[in-house]
Structures are given as structure tokens and as C-alpha cells.
Chimera marker file (.cmm) of the C-alpha trace (Angstrom):
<marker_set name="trace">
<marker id="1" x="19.059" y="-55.125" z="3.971" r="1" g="1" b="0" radius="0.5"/>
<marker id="2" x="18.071" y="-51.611" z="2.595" r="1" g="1" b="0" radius="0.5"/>
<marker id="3" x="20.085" y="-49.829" z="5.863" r="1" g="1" b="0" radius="0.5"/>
<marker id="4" x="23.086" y="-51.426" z="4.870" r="1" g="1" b="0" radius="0.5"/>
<marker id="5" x="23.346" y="-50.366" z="0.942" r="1" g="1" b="0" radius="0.5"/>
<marker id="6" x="22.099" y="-47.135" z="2.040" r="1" g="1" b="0" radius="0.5"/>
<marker id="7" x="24.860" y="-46.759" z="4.485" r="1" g="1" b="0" radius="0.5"/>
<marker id="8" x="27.202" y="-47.775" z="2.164" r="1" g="1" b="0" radius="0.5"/>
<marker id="9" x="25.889" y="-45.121" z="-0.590" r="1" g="1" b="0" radius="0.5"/>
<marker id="10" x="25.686" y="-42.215" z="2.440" r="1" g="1" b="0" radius="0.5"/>
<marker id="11" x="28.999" y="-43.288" z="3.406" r="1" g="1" b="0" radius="0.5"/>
<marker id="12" x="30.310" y="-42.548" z="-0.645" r="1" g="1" b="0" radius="0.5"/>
<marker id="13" x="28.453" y="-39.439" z="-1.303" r="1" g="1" b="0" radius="0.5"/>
<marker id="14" x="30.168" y="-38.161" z="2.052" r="1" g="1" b="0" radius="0.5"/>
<marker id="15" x="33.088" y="-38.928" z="0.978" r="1" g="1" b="0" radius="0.5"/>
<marker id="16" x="32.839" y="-37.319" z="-2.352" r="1" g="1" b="0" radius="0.5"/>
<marker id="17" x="31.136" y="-34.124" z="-1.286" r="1" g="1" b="0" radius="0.5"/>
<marker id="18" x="33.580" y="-33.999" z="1.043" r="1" g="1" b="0" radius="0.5"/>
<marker id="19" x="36.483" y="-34.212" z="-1.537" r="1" g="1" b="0" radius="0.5"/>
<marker id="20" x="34.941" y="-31.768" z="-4.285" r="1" g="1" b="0" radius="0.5"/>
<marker id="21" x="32.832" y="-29.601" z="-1.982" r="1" g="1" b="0" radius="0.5"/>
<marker id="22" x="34.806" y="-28.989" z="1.472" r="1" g="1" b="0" radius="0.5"/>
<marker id="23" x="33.526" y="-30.295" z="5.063" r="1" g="1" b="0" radius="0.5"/>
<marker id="24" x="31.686" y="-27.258" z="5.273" r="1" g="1" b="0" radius="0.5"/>
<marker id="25" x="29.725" y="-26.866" z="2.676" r="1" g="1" b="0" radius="0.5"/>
<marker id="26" x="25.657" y="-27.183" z="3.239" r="1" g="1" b="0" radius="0.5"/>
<marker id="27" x="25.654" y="-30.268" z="0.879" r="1" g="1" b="0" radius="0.5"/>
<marker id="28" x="28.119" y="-31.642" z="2.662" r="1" g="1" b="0" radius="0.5"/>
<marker id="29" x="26.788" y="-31.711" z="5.923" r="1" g="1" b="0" radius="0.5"/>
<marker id="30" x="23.451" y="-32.709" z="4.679" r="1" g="1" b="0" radius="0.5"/>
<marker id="31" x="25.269" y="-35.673" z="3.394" r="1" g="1" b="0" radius="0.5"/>
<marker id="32" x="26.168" y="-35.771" z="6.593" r="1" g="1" b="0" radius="0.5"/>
<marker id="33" x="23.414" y="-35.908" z="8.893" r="1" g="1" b="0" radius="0.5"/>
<marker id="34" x="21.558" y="-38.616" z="6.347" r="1" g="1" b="0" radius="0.5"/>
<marker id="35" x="24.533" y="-40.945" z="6.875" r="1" g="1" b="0" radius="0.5"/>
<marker id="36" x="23.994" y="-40.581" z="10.853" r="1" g="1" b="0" radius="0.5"/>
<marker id="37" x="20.012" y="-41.041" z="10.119" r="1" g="1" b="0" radius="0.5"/>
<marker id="38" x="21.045" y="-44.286" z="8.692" r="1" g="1" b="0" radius="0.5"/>
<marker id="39" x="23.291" y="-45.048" z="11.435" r="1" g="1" b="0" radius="0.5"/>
<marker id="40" x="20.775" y="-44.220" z="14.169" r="1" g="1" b="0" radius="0.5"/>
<marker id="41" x="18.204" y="-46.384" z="12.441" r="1" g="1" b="0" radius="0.5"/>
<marker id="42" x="20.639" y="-49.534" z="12.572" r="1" g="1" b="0" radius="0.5"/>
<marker id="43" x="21.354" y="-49.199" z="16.367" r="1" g="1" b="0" radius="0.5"/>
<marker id="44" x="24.941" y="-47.211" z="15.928" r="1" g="1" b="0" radius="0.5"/>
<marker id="45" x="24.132" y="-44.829" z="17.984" r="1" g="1" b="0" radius="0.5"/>
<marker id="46" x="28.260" y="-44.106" z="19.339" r="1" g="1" b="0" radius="0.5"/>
<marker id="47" x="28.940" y="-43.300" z="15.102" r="1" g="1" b="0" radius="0.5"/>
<marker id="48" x="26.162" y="-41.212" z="14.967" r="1" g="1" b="0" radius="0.5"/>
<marker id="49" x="26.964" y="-38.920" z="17.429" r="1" g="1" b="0" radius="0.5"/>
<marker id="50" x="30.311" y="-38.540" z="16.436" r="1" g="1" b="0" radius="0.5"/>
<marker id="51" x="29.486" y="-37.040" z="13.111" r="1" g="1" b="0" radius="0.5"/>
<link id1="1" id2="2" r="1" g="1" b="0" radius="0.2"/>
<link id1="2" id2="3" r="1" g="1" b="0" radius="0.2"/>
<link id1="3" id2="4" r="1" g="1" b="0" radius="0.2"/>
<link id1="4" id2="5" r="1" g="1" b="0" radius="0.2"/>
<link id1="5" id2="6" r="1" g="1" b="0" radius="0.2"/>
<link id1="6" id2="7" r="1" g="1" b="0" radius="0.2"/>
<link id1="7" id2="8" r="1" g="1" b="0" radius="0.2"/>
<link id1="8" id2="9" r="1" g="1" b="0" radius="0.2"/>
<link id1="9" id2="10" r="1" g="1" b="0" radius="0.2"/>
<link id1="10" id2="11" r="1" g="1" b="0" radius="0.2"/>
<link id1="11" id2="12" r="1" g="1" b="0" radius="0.2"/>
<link id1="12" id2="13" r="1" g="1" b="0" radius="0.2"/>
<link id1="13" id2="14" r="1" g="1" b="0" radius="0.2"/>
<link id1="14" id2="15" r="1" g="1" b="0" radius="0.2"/>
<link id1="15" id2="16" r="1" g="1" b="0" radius="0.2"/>
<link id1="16" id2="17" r="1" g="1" b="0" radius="0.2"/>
<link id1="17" id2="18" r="1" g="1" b="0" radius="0.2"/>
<link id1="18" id2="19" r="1" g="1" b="0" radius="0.2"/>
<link id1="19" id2="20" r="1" g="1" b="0" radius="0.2"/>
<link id1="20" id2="21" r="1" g="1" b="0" radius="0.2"/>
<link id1="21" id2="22" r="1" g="1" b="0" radius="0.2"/>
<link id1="22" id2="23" r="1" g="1" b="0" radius="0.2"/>
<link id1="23" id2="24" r="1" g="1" b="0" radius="0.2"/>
<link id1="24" id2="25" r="1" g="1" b="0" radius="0.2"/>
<link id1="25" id2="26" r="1" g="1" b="0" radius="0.2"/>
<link id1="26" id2="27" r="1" g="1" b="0" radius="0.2"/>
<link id1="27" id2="28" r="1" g="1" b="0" radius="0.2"/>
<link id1="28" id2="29" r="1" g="1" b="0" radius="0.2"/>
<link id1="29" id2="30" r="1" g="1" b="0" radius="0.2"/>
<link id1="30" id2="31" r="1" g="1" b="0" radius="0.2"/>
<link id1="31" id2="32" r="1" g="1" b="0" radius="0.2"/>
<link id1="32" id2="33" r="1" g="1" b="0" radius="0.2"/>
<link id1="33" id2="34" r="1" g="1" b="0" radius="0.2"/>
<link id1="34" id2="35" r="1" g="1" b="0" radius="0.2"/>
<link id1="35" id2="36" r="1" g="1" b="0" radius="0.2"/>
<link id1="36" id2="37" r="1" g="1" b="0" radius="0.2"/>
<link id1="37" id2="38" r="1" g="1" b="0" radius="0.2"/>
<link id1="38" id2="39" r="1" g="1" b="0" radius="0.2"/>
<link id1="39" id2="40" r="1" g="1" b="0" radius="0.2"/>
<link id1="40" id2="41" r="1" g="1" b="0" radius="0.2"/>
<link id1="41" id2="42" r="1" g="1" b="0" radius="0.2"/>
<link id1="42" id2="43" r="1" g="1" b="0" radius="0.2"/>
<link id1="43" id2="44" r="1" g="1" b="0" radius="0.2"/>
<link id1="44" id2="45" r="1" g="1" b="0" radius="0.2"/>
<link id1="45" id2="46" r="1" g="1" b="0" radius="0.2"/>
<link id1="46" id2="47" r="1" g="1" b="0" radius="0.2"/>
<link id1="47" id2="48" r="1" g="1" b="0" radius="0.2"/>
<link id1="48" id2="49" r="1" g="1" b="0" radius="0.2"/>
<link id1="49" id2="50" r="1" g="1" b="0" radius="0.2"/>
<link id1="50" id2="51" r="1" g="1" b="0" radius="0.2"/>
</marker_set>
């Protein structure tokens, strides 16, 4: 569905900003907290959190 493919392109923007931008930066942790919105919506609560 469109949680899935929208976890999967949260998951690869994380990864990017993460990569060219730091773990700090804002955009970065805006990336973030929409990948554990995404999570939350499917039920994965524990991954959520843990971000």
C-alpha cells in the first residue's frame, strides 16, 4: 500500500540526509520524525519510539 512505499522513500531520504547533512541537522530530523509518522500509522509503534 501507500504506507509501505512511503516508508521505504522516508527510510532513503533519512539515510541520505543523514550522509550529506549530519544527524543533527533540522532537515535531518524532520526526515526523521516523518519516517516515525509513517511508522506509527502502520502499527510500529516499538520503531517509532526509538527514533
Amino acid at each position: 500500500g501507500k504506507y509501505e512505499e512511503a516508508e521505504s522513500m522516508n527510510r532513503q531520504t533519512l539515510a541520505q540526509s543523514e550522509k550529506v547533512l549530519g544527524p543533527e541537522h533540522p532537515y535531518t530530523l524532520m526526515s526523521m520524525s516523518n519516517l516515525a509518522g509513517v511508522l506509527g500509522r502502520q502499527g510500529k509503534y516499538k520503531e517509532a519510539e526509538s527514533m
